[in-house]
C-alpha positions in Angstrom: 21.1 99.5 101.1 22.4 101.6 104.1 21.8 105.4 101.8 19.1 106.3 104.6 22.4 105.8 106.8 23.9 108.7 104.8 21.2 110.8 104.6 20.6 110.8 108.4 24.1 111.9 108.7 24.2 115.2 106.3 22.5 117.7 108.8 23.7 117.0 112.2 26.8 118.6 114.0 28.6 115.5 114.9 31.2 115.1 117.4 33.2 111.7 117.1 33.7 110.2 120.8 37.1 108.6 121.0 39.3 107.5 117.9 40.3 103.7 118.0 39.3 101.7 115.3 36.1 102.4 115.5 35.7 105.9 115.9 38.1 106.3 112.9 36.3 103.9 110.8 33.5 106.7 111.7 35.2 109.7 110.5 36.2 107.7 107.8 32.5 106.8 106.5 31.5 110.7 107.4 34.5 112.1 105.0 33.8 109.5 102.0 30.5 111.3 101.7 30.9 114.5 103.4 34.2 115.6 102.2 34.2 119.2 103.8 31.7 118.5 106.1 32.7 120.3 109.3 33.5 117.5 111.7 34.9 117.5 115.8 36.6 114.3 117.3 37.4 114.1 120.7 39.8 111.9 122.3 41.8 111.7 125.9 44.9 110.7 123.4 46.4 113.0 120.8 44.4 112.8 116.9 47.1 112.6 114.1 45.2 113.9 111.4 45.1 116.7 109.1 42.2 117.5 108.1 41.3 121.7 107.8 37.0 120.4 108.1 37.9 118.9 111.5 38.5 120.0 114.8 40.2 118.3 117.5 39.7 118.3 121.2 41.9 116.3 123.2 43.3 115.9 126.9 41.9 115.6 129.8 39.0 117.9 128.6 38.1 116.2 125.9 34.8 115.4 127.5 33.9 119.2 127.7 31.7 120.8 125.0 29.4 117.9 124.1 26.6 120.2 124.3 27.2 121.8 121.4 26.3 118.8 119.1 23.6 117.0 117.6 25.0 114.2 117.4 27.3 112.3 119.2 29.3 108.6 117.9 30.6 107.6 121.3 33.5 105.0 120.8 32.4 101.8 123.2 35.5 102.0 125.5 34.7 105.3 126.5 32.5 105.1 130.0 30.3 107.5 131.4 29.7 106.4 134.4 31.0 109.9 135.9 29.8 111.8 133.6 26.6 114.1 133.8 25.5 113.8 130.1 23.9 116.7 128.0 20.2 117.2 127.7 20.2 118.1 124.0 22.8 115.8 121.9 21.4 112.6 120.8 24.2 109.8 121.8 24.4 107.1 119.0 27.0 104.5 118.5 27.5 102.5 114.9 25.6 99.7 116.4 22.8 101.8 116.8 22.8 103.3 113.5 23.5 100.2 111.5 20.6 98.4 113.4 18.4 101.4 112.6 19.2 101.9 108.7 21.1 99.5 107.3 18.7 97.3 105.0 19.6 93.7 105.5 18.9 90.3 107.7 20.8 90.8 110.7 21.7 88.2 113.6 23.1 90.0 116.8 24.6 87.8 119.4 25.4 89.3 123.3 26.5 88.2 126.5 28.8 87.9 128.6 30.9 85.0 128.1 30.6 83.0 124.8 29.5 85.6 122.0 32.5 85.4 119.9 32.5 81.6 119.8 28.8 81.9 118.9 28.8 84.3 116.4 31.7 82.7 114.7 29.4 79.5 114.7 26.6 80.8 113.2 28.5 82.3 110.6 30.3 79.2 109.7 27.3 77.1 109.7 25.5 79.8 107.4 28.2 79.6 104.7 28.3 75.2 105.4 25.2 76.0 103.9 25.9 77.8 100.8 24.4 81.2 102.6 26.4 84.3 101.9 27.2 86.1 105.4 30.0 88.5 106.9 30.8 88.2 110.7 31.8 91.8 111.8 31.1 93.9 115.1 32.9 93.7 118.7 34.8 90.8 117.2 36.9 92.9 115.1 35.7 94.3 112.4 34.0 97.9 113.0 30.1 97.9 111.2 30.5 100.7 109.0 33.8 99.0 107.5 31.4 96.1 106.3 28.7 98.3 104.5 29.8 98.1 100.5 29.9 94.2 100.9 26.9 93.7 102.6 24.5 92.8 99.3 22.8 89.3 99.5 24.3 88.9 103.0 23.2 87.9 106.2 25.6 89.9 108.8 26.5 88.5 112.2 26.9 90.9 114.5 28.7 90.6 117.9 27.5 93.5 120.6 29.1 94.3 123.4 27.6 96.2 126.5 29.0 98.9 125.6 28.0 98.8 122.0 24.3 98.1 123.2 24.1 100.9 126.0 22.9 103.6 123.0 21.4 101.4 121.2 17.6 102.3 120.0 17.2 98.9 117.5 17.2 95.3 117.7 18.4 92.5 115.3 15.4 90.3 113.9 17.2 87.3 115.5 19.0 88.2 118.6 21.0 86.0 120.9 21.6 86.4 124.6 24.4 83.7 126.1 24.4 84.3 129.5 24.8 87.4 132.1 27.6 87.9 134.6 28.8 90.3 136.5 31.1 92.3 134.3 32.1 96.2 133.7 31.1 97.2 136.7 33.6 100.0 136.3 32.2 101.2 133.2 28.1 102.0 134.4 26.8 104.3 136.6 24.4 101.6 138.4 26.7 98.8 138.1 25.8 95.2 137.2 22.2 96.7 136.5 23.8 99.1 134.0 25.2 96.6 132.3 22.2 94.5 132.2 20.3 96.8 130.7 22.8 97.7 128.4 22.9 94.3 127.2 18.7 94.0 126.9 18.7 96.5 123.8 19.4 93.9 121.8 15.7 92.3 122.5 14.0 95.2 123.7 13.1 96.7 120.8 11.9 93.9 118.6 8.8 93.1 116.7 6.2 90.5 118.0 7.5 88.3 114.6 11.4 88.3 115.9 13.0 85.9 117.5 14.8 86.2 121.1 17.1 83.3 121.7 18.2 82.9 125.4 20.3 80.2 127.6 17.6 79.0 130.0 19.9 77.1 132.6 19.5 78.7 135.9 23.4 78.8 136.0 23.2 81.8 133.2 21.5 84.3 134.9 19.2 84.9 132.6 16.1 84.0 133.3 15.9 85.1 137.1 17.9 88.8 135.9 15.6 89.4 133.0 11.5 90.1 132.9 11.3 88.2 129.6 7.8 90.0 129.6 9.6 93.3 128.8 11.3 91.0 125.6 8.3 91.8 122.4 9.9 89.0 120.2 9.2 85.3 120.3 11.0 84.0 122.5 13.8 80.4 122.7 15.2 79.1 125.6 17.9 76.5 125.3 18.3 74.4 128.5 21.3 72.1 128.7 18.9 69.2 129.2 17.1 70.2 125.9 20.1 69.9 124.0 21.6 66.5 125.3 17.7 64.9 124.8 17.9 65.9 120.9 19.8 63.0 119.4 21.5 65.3 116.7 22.6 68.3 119.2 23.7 65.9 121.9 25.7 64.2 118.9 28.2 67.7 118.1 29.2 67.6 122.4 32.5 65.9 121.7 32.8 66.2 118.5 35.5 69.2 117.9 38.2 69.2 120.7 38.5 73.3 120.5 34.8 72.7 122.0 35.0 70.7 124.6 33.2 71.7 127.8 29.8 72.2 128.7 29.7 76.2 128.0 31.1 75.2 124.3 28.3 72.9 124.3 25.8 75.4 125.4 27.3 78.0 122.5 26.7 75.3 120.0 23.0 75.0 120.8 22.5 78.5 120.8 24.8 79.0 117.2 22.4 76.4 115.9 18.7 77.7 117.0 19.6 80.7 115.2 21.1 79.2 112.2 18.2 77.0 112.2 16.0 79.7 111.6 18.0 80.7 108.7 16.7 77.3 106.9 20.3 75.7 107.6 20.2 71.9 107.8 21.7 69.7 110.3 24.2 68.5 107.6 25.4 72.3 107.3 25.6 72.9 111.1 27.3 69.1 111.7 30.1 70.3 108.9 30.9 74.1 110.6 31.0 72.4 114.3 33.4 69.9 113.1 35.7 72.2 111.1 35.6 75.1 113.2 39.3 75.9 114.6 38.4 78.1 117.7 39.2 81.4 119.2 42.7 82.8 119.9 43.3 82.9 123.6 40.0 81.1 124.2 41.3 77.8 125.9 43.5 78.1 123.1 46.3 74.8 123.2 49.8 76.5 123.1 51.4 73.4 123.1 53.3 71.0 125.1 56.8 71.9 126.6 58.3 70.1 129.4 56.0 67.7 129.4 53.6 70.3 130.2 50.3 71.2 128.5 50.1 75.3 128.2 46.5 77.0 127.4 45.8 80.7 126.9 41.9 81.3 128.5 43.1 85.2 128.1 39.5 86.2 127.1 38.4 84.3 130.3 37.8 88.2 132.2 35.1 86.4 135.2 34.9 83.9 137.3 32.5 81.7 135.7 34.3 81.3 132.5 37.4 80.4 134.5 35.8 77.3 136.0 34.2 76.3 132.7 37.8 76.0 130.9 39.3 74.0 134.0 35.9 72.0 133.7 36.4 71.2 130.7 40.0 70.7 130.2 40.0 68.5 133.1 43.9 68.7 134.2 44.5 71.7 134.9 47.2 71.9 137.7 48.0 75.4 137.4 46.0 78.1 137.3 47.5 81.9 136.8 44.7 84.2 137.5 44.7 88.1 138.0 44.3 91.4 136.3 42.1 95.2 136.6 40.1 95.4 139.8 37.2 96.2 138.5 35.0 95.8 141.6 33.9 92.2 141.3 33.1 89.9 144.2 35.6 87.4 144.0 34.4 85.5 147.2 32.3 82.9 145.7 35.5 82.3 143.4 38.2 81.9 145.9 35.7 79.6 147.3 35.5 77.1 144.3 39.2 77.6 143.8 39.9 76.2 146.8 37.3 73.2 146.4 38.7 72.8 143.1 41.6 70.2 141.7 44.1 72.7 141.2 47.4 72.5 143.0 49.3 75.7 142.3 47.6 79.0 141.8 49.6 81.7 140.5 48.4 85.2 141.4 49.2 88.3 139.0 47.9 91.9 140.3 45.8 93.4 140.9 42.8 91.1 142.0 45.1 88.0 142.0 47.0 88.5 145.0 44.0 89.3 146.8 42.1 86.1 145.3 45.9 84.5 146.5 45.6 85.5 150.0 41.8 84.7 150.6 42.5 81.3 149.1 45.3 80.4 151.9 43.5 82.0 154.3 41.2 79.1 153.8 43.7 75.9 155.0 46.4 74.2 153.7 46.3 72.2 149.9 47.0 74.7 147.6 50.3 75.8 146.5 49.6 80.1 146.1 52.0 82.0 144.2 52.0 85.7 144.5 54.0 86.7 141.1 54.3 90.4 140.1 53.8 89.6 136.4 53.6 87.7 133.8 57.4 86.8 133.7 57.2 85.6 137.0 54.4 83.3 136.6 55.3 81.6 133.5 58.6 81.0 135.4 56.6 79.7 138.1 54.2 77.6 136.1 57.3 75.8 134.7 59.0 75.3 138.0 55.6 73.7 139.8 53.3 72.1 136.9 54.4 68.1 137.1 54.6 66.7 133.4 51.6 65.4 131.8 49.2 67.9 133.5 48.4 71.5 132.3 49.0 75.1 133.0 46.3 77.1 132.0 46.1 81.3 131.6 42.3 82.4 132.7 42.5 85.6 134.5 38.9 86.5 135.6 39.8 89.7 135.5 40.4 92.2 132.8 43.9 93.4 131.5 43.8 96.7 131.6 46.3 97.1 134.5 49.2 96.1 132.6 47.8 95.2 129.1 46.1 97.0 126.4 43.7 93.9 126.0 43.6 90.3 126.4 44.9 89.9 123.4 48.3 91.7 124.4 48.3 89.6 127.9 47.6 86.2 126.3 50.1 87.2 123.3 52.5 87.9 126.1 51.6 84.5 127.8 52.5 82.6 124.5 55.8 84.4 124.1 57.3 83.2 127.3 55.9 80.1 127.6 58.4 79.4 123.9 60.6 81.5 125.2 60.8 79.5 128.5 59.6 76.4 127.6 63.2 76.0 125.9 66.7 73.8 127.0 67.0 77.0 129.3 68.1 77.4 133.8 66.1 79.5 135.3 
């Protein structure tokens, strides 16, 4: 099923663009049918590997060269937004070659907030129905580690922005959650960079595929998009939609790790697309109600001191950050802050300030400036400008009254001090135990 995948890749000099997990899942495909082809991989890190076929070029000129190839497998996290790319290499990307020659159905879920909740969804409500699927992309799980037990399966495919940028295919279904400003950092036109990094995964479908779209105003999409552009049928969820269709409306409250409207919204979407799958309600009713959420997605610590902790880690804008206090309704603390990435933040300091929220605990970088445009605003809110995460979990225990919550969302990426979100919201969860025992500050 993917052999014209292997066949594309005998001729071409191919340089491997950064080597995290998905770069070495690469070079690991290459070598398991091109044993002594002669391979290059580039990273800014040192390459442990010994391999006499392969030649490495790393440091700070790792980026130098790329003219030489045919073919280049650029690793997402690698931007090249400064970079003045070579006329002659073709720059691919394992999303783009799996799309383009791997032979099986394929759902493809983007956005900015709300992918990996939806993916996971319509992958749970495909197997609720008896349907064999795997669930692999940006979540985790590198494509080309999936291909041997792809027969008979329907794959679910997260895609990032940066997974979509050199992307030449689309998924038959695709699904677009929303559009914020994100990554700025990483494309050379900003927020429209990214947008139309994110579009590839509509813009090349057939007239018989299926486009499947929030169409709330509050998403973005549909005033940042010229759904003209979009060849494949297109379905637009609006919230109103949903709540008037006795069955959707009915999975709203049904599964506490969903609660909030954005959760709601993700439901709908998960379900248009399993829909067209030929799974039943029963099927989507039984994954909704058994699904057990994301890690550090409005993820319940615990209680401790009376105190209710989440980890929103994930949460990396704005509008996802007021979604989880939405939802969670008693959120007293807020600790907020990470990588400037060159979002406007004034529209948020804004809400924060109209919001419920008592204390607001500000980490760097972007927090202690969100921090001091808040107080510069009047008196109410209790801003605490903490140097990390020690300091604000300290905090958070020393100002959150009992019975309310203390929620981690820090509209802001981790980068700063964190490898990922993962790391920071792991971090967050250790000290909160850690803290949250018999123990004086």
């Amino acid at each position: 099923m993917y052999q014209k995948l292997i066949d594309y890749l005998e001729k071409p000099q191919v340089l491997i663009l950064g080597f995290g997990r998905e770069g070495r899942s690469s070079y690991n495909f290459l070598r398991k049918y091109y044993p002594e082809k002669p391979l290059t991989v580039a990273d800014m890190k040192a390459v442990d590997l010994d391999d006499k076929f392969t030649r490495l070029m790393t440091g700070e000129n790792y980026l130098d060269g790329m003219d030489e190839f045919d073919l280049i497998l650029k690793s997402p996290g690698i931007p090249f937004r400064d970079i003045s790319l070579p006329p002659g290499p073709e720059i691919s990307c394992q999303n783009d070659l799996f799309l383009r020659f791997v032979d099986c159905p394929i759902i493809g879920v983007t956005g900015t907030k709300g992918k990996s909740t939806t993916s996971s969804l319509i992958y749970e409500m495909l197997k609720a129905a008896g349907k064999e699927a795997c669930l692999i992309g940006n979540i985790g799980v590198p494509v080309f580690e999936s291909l041997d037990s792809l027969e008979g399966k329907t794959a679910v495919v997260e895609m990032s922005s940066h997974q979509l940028e050199f992307t030449r295919a689309s998924p038959k279904t695709a699904v677009f959650t929303n559009i914020h400003s994100e990554h700025l950092d990483h494309y050379k036109r900003g927020f429209e960079g990214y947008l139309k990094a994110k579009l590839n995964i509509g813009l090349f479908q057939g007239e018989e595929d299926f486009f499947i779209y929030d169409g709330d105003d509050d998403s973005n999409i549909s005033h940042k998009i010229d759904l003209n552009k979009l060849p494949g049928k297109k379905i637009a969820l609006k919230a109103q939609d949903c709540q008037d269709d006795d069955f959707l409306a009915g999975l709203a409250d049904l599964n506490p790790r969903l609660r909030g409207r954005h959760n709601f919204k993700d439901i709908c979407l998960a379900a248009a697309a399993a829909r067209l799958e030929g799974v039943g309600d029963g099927a989507i009713y039984e994954a909704v109600q058994a699904y057990k959420g994301m890690q550090h997605r409005m993820e319940p610590i615990g209680s401790f001191k009376g105190i209710d902790f989440y980890d929103d880690a994930i949460a990396t804008v704005p509008k996802a950050v007021m979604a989880a206090v939405e939802a969670l309704k008693n959120v007293q603390t807020l600790i907020i802050g990470g990588k400037d990435r060159g979002l406007d933040y004034s529209g948020f300091a804004k809400d924060l300030y109209a919001s419920n929220i008592k204390n607001l605990i500000c980490l760097p970088e972007t927090g202690h400036d969100i921090g001091r445009a808040v107080m510069a605003m009047g008196q109410g809110k209790k801003v605490i400008i903490a140097q990390d995460m020690k300091a604000a979990v300290i905090a958070a225990y020393e100002f959150t009254t009992p019975g309310f919550a203390c929620l981690l969302s820090p509209a802001a990426a981790s980068y700063n001090q964190y490898r990922d979100f993962a790391h920071k919201g792991d971090h967050f969860k250790n000290l909160v135990f850690e803290y949250g025992k018999e123990k004086p500050f």
